[in-house]
C-alpha positions as CSV (number, residue, x, y, z in Angstrom):
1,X,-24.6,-13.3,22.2
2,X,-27.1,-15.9,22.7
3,X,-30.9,-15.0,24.0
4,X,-30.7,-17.4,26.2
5,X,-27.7,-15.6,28.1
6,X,-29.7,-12.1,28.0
7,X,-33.1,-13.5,28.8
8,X,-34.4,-14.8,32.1
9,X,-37.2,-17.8,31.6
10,X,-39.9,-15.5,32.9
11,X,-39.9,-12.3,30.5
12,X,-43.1,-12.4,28.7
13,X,-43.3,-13.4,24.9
14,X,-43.9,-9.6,24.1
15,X,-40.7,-8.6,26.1
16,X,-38.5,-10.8,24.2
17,X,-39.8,-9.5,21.1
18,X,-38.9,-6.5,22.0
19,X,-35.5,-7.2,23.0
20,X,-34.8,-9.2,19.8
21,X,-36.1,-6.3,17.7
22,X,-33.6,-4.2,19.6
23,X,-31.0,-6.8,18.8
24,X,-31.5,-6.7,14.9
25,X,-31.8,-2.9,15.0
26,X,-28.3,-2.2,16.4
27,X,-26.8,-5.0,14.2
28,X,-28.6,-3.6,11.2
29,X,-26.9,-0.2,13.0
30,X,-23.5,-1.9,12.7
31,X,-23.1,-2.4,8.9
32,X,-24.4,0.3,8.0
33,X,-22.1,3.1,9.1
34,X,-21.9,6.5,8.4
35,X,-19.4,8.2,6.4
36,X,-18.2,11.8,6.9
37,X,-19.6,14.8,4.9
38,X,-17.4,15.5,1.8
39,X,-16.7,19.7,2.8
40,X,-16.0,20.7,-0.4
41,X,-17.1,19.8,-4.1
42,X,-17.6,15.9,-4.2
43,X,-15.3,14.1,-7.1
44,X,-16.6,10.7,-6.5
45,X,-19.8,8.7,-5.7
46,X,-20.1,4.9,-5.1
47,X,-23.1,3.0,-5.4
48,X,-24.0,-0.6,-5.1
49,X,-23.0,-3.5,-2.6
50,X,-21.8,-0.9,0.2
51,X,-22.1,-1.1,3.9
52,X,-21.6,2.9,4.9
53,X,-23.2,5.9,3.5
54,X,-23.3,10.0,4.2
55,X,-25.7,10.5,0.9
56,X,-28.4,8.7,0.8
57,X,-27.8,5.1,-0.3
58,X,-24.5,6.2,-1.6
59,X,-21.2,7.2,-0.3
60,X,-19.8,10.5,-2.0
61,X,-16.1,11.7,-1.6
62,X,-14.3,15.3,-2.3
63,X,-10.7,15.6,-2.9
64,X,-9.9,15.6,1.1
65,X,-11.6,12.9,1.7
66,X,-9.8,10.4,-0.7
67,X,-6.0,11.9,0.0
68,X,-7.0,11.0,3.7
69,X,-7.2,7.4,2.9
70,X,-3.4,8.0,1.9
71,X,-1.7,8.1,-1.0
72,X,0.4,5.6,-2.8
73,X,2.7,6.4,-5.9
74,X,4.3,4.6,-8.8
75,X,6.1,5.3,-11.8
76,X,5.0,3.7,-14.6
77,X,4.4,3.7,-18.7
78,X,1.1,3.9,-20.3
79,X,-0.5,3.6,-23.6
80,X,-1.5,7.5,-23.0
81,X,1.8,9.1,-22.5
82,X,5.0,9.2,-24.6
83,X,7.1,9.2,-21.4
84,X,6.7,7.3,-18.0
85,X,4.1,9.2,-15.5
86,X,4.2,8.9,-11.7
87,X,0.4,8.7,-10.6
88,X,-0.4,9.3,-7.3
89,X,-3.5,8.6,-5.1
90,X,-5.4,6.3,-2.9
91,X,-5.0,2.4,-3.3
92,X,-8.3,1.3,-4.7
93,X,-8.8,-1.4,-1.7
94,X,-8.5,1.5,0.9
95,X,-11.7,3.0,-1.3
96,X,-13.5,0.1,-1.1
97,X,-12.7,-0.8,2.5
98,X,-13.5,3.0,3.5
99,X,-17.1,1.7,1.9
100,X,-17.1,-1.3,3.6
101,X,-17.7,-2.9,-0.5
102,X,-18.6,-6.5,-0.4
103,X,-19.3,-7.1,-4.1
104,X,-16.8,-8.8,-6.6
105,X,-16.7,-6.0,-9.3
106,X,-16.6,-2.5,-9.6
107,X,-17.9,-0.4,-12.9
108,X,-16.4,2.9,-12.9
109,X,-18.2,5.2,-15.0
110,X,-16.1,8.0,-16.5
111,X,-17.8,11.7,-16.9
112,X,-18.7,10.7,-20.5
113,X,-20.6,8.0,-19.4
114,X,-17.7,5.6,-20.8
115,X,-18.0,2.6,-18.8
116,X,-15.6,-0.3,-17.8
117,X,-16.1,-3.6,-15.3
118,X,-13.0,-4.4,-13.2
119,X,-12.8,-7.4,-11.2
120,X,-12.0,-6.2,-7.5
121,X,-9.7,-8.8,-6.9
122,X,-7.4,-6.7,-9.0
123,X,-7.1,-4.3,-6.7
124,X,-5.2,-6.3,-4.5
125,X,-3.7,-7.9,-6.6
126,X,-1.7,-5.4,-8.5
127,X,-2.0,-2.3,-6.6
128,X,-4.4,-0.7,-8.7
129,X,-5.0,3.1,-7.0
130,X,-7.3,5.8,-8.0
131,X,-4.9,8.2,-9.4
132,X,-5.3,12.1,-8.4
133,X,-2.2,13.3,-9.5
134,X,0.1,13.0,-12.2
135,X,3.6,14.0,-12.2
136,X,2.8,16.1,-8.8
137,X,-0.1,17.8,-10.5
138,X,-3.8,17.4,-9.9
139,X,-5.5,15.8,-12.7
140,X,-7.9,17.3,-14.3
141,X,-10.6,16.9,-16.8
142,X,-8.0,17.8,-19.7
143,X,-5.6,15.3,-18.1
144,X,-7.6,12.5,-17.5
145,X,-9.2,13.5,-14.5
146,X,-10.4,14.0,-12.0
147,X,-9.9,10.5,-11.6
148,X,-8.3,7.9,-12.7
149,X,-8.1,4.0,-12.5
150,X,-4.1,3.2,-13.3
151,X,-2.4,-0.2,-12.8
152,X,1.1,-0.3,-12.2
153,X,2.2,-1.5,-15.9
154,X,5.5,-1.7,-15.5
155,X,5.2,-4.0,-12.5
156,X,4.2,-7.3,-14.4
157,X,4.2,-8.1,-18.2
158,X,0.7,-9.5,-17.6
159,X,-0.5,-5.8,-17.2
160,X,0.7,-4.6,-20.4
161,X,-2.2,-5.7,-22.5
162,X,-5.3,-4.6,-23.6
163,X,-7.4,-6.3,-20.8
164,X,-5.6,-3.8,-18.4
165,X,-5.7,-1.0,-20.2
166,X,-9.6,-1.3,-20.9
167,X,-10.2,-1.4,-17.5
168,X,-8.0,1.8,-16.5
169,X,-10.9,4.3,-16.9
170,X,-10.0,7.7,-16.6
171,X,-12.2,10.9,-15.9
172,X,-14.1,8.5,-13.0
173,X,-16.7,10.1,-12.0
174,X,-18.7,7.0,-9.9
175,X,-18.2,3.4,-8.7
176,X,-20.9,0.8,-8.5
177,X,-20.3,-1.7,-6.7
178,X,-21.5,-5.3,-8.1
């Protein structure tokens, strides 16, 4: 909305710098939103080029609050496992989006501080989720977890090289946003 179309010709200088400082505040207000407050032991932080927040300048997420973004499953082979794996969890764009991300890469850093740069165009582009589960079962620290970054390998040949795999950090801990 123009100022012109919410301010008559005769409010005073100070009145309509007022109304534009109102007018920045509530935009400022609308990208930044507030996320909910994780209820039980947070599994994931993201930092970096993110629009909502319920920590600080971060946005933190327990178990519930990343199987409410729904969960997406696919079977496929890894480097890791002798035998195909069904992962389950959210789609890594419905993390991002819940975040309102508006960088071009993510680094997810595992619990060990191993860290790996992923292009987030990948995300969409494959499929990528977050994995929670394997084979039905929680993941955890022992099994790669808590999290997990997994492509869908068997999907497309170009996925099935050490590129891929590099990025599919496991034991994710946090996400910066870059």
């Amino acid at each position: 909305m123009s100022v012109e179309a919410i301010t008559p010709k005769h409010l005073s200088r100070r009145t309509l710098g007022v109304a534009l400082i109102g007018m920045a505040a509530a935009s400022t207000n609308a990208r930044a939103d507030t996320l909910a407050t994780p209820q039980d032991r947070p599994i994931l932080t993201i930092s970096g080029k993110i629009r909502s927040f319920n920590a600080g300048d971060t946005a933190v997420f327990d178990r519930a609050m990343l199987e409410a973004l729904g969960l997406r499953s696919f079977e496929t082979h890894t480097p890791w496992y002798d035998q195909p794996a069904r992962f389950e969890g959210p789609l890594m764009t419905k993390v991002l989006g819940a975040v309102g991300a508006f960088g071009d890469r993510v680094q997810a850093v595992a619990l060990n501080d191993y860290a790996t740069e992923i292009p987030i165009s990948d995300f969409a582009r494959f499929g990528t989720i977050l994995a929670m589960k394997r084979d039905d079962v929680y993941l955890n620290v022992r099994e790669k977890g808590p999290l997990f970054v997994v492509y869908p390998y068997d999907s497309d040949s170009e996925l099935r090289q050490q590129r891929y795999y590099g990025r599919s950090a496991w034991q994710v801990a946090q996400l910066i946003v870059k």
